[in-house]
C-alpha positions in Angstrom: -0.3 -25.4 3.2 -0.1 -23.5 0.1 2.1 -20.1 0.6 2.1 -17.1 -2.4 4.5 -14.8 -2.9 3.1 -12.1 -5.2 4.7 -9.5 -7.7 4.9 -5.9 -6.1 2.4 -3.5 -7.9 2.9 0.2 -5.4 4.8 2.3 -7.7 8.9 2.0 -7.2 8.7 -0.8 -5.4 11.4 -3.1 -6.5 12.0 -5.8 -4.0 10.2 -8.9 -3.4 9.1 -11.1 -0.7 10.2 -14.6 -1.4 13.8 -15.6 -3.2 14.6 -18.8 -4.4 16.6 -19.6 -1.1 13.8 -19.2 0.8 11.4 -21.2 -1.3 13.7 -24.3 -1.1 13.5 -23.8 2.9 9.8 -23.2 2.7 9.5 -26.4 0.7 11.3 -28.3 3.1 9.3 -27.6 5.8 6.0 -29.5 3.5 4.8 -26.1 2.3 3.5 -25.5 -1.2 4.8 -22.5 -3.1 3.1 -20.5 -5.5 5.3 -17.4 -6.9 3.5 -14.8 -9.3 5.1 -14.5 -12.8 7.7 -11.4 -13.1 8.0 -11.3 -8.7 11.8 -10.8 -9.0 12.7 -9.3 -11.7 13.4 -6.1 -10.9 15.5 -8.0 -7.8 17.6 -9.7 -10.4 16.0 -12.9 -9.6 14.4 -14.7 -13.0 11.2 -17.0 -12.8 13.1 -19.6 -14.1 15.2 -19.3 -10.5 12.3 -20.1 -8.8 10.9 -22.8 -10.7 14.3 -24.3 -10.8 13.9 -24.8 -7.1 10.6 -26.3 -6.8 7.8 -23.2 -6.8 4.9 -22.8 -9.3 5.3 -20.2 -11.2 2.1 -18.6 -12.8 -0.4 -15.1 -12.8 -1.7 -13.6 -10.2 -4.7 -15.3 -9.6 -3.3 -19.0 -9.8 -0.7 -18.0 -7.6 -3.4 -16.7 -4.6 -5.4 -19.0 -5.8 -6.2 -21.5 -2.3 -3.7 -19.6 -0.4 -2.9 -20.4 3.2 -0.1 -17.4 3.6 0.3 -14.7 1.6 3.6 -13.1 1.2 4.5 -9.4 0.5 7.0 -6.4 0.9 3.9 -4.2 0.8 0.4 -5.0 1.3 -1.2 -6.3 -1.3 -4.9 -4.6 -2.6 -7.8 -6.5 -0.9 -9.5 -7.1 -4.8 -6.4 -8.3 -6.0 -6.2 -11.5 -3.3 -9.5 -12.7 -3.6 -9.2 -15.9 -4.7 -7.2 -17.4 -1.2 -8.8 -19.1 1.4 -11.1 -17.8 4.3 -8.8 -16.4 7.3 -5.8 -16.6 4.7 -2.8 -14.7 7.0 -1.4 -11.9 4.9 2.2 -11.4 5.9 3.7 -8.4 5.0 5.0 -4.8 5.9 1.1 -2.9 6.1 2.0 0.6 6.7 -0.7 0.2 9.3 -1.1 3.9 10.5 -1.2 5.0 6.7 -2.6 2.5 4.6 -5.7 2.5 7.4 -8.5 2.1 4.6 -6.4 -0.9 3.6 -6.5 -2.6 6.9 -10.2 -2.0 6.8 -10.4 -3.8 4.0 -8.7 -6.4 5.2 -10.8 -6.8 7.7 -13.9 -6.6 6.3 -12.9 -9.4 3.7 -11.7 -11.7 7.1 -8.3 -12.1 6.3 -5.5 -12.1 9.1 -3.1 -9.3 8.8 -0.4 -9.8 10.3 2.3 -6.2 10.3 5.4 -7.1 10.2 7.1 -4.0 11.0 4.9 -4.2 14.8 7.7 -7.4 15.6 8.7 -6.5 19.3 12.2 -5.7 19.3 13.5 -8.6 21.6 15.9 -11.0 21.7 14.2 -14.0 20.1 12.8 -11.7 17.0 15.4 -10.0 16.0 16.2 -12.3 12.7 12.4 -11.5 11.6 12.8 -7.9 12.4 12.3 -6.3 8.7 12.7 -2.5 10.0 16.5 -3.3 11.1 17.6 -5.6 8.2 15.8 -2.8 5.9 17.3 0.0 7.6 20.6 -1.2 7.5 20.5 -0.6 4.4 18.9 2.8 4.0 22.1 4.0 6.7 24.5 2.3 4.3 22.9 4.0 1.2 22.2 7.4 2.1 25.7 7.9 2.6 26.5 6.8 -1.1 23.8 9.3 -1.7 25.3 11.5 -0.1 28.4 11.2 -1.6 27.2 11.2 -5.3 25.6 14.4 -5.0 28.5 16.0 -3.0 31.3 17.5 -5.3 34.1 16.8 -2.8 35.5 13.5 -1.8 35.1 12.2 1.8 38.7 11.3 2.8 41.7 13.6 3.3 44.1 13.0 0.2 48.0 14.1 0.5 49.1 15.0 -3.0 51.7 16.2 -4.7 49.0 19.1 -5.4 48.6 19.8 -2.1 46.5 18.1 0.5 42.9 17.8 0.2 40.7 18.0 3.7 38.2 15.3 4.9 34.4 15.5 4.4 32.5 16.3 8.1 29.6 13.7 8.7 26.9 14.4 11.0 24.4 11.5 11.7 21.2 12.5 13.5 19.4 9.7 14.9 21.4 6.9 16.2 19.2 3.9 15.4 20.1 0.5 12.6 20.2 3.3 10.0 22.1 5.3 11.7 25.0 3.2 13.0 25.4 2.2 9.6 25.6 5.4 8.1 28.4 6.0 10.8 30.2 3.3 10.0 29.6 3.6 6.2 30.7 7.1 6.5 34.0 6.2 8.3 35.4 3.2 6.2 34.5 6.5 3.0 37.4 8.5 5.5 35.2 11.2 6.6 35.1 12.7 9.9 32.3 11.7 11.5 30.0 13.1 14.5 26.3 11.9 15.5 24.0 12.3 17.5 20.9 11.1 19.3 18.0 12.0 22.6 18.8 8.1 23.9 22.0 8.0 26.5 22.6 4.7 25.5 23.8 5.4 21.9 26.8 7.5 22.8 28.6 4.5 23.8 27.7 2.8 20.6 28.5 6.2 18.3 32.1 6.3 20.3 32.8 2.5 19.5 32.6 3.2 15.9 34.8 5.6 15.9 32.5 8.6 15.5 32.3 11.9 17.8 29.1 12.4 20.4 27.2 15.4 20.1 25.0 15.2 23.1 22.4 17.8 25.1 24.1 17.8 28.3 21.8 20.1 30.1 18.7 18.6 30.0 18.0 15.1 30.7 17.2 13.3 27.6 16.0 9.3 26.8 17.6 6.8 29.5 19.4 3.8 28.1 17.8 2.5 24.9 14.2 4.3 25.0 11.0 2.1 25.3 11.4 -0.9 22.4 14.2 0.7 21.4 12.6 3.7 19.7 12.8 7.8 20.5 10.0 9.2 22.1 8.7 12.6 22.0 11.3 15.0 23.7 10.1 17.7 25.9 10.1 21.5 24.8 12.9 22.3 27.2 15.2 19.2 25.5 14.1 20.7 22.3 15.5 24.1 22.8 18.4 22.8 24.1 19.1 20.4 21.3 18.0 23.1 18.0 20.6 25.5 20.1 23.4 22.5 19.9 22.9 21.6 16.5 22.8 25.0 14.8 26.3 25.7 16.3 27.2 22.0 15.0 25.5 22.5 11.6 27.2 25.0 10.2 30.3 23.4 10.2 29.3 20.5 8.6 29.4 19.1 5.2 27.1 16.5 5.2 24.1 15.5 7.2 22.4 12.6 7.4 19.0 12.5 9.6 17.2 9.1 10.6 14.7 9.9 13.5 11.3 8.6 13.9 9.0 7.6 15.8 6.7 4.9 15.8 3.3 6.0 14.5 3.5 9.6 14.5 4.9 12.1 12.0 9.0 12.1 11.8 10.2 14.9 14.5 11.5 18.1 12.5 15.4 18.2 13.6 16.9 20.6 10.7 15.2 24.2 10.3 15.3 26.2 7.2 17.3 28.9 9.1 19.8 25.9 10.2 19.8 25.2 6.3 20.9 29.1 5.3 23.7 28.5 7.9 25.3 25.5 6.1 28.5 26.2 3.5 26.8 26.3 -0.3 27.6 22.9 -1.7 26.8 21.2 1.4 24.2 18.0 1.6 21.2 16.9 3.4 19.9 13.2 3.2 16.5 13.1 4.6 15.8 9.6 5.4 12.3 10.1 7.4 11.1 12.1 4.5 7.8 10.0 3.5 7.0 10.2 7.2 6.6 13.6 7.3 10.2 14.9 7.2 13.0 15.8 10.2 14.2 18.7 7.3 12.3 21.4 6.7 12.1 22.1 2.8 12.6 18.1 2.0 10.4 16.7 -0.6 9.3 13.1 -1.1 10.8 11.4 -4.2 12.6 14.6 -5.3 16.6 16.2 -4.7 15.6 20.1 -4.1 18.4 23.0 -3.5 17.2 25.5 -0.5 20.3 27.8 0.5 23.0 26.2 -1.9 22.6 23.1 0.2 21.0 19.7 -1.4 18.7 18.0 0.1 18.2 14.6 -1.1 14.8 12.5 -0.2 14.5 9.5 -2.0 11.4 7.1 -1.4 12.1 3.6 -0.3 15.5 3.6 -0.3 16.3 0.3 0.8 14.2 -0.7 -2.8 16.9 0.5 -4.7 19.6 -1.9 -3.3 16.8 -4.7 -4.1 18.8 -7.4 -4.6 20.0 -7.1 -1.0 17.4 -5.8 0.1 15.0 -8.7 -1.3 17.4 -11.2 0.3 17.2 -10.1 3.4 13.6 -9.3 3.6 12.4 -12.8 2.7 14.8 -14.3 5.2 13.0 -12.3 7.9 9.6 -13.9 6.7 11.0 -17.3 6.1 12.7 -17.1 10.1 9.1 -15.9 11.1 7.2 -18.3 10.1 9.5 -20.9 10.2 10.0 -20.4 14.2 6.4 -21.4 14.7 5.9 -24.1 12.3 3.9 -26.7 13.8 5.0 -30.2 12.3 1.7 -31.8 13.2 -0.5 -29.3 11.9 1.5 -28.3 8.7 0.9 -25.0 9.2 2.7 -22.1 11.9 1.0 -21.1 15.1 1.7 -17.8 16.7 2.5 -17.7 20.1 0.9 -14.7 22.2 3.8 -12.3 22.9 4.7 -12.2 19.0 0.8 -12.8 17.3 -0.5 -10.5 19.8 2.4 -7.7 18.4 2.0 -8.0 14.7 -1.9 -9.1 14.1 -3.5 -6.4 13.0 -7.0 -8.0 11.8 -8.9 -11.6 12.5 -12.2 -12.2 12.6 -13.6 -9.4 10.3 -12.4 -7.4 12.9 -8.9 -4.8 13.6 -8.0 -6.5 16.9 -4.3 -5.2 17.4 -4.1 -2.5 20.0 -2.5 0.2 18.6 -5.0 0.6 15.7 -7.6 0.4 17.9 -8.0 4.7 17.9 -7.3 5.3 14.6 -10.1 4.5 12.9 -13.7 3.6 13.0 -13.8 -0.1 12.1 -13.0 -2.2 15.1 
């Protein structure tokens, strides 16, 4: 069982796949590991790291070269892989709904895909969930973000100067991301507020110290929402919500907005007229931007000024705390695979609850569900 872990080409893209840690486990379990040249780099992790553990080190092609498992942070291009076995399992975070074409491809070259970010969010999969151990991060980050590009200072300082007042945090979408920001934002003294359409995140926004903004009027999300995602809110919660938040807005002196929802474009939760109401100086983290957006005015990749107010949208933010980031990531792949390794066979084997989930091609064919309307190769 040969398993590659490849150097990331997408542009910005600074963590990787497999760490040494994780190649020592891998090794241990009878697999052979093949790491591309110049992987970690960028993650603060040298070849030499690697080797030192036990992994062959080498180019691209030597390292897919025969390859059972393929490992990634983003999909790797179909020409780029050629060289690994028939059926090789490609285990990475796809981007399925964007990177369709890719899939295709995929499919068409008879690899199994398997899309790591489709893990169900239950019990036994939470330690191979990459969207939670990669949002964690983003929640923690986009309030440094928010902090560097604000030109006050979060907590309330008693000087002999005079006293100088606490930032106000608002947190909009009360997911992983979320809760850290909250928490992030708190330990940086602010005062904090957040809010969210699922009824069972006030509770958890309350235990952290934070103040609940909810829509009381209209019936929103009960309990945790189905998987543990948003939905779709109706018009009526909509209305009632935009009418909350404007009046909660304006006082505020950072904003930090998470929401999304799971193949669909990010909901839009901050107007451009919400934007003119905010105090100049004010800052807006946008951390659904590259799906679409939840501010209005936010650009992918780019800090813009609408109104006075910043609005920050990085890409990828969990790639620039790769390090972390890296670590984390690979121990979600290693516990995935390593949960259904079968002694005998040398090789994991995918129950169907999980497989089912995350496969997105086998066969020459896309065979998972919820791609199975988005495009025309099935």
């Amino acid at each position: 069982m040969k398993i590659g872990i490849l150097r990331e080409l997408a542009p910005g893209e600074r963590r990787v796949s497999g760490t040494p840690e994780t190649v020592k486990k891998f090794l241990g379990l009878g697999a052979q590991v093949a790491v591309e040249a110049g992987a970690g780099l960028a993650a603060a992790i040298a070849d030499a790291d690697y080797a030192a553990m036990g992994a062959v080190v080498g180019d691209r092609a030597s390292t897919v070269a025969g390859a059972d498992i393929i490992l990634g942070v983003q999909g790797p291009d179909v020409t780029s892989i050629s060289g690994a076995k028939p059926g090789a399992w490609i285990v990475a975070g796809l981007n399925p709904f964007v990177e369709r074409a890719r899939i295709d491809a995929y499919a068409a070259a008879g690899y199994e895909a398997l899309a790591m970010e489709f893990m169900p969010r239950i019990t036994r999969a939470q330690s191979m969930d990459i969207l939670s151990s990669q949002s964690n991060l983003s929640g923690y980050k986009a309030v440094l973000d928010a902090a560097s590009e604000y030109g006050r200072s979060f907590p309330m300082m008693m000087t002999a100067a005079g006293t100088v007042s606490p930032s106000k945090v608002f947190i909009m979408g009360v997911g992983v991301a979320g809760l850290q920001a909250i928490a992030t934002a708190r330990r940086l003294g602010a005062q904090v507020s957040a809010t969210d359409v699922r009824s069972a995140t006030k509770e958890q926004i309350e235990s952290l110290g934070a103040k609940a903004i909810f829509v009381e009027s209209v019936a929103g999300i009960e309990g945790e929402g189905k998987g543990g995602y948003a939905t779709e809110m109706s018009e009526d919660y909509q209305r009632a919500q935009a009418e909350l938040v404007s009046g909660h807005i304006a006082k505020q002196d950072i904003v930090i907005t998470t929401a999304l929802i799971p193949g669909r474009p990010a909901p839009r939760l901050i107007s451009d007229a919400q934007i003119a109401s905010m105090k100049p100086g004010s800052v807006i983290v946008d951390l659904a931007v590259e799906q679409g957006g939840n501010v209005e005015g936010a650009v992918p990749g780019e800090v813009v000024e609408r109104h006075g107010v910043r609005i920050v949208g990085h890409r990828n933010v969990p790639s620039r705390l790769a390090a972390d980031a890296s670590a984390l990531f690979a121990r979600n792949l290693y516990n995935f695979l390593s949960a259904f390794w079968n002694k005998d066979q040398n090789a994991p084997v995918l129950d169907e609850e999980i497989g089912n989930a995350i496969r997105v091609t086998q066969g020459g064919r896309v065979v998972n569900d919820r791609l199975q309307s988005t495009g025309a190769m099935q």
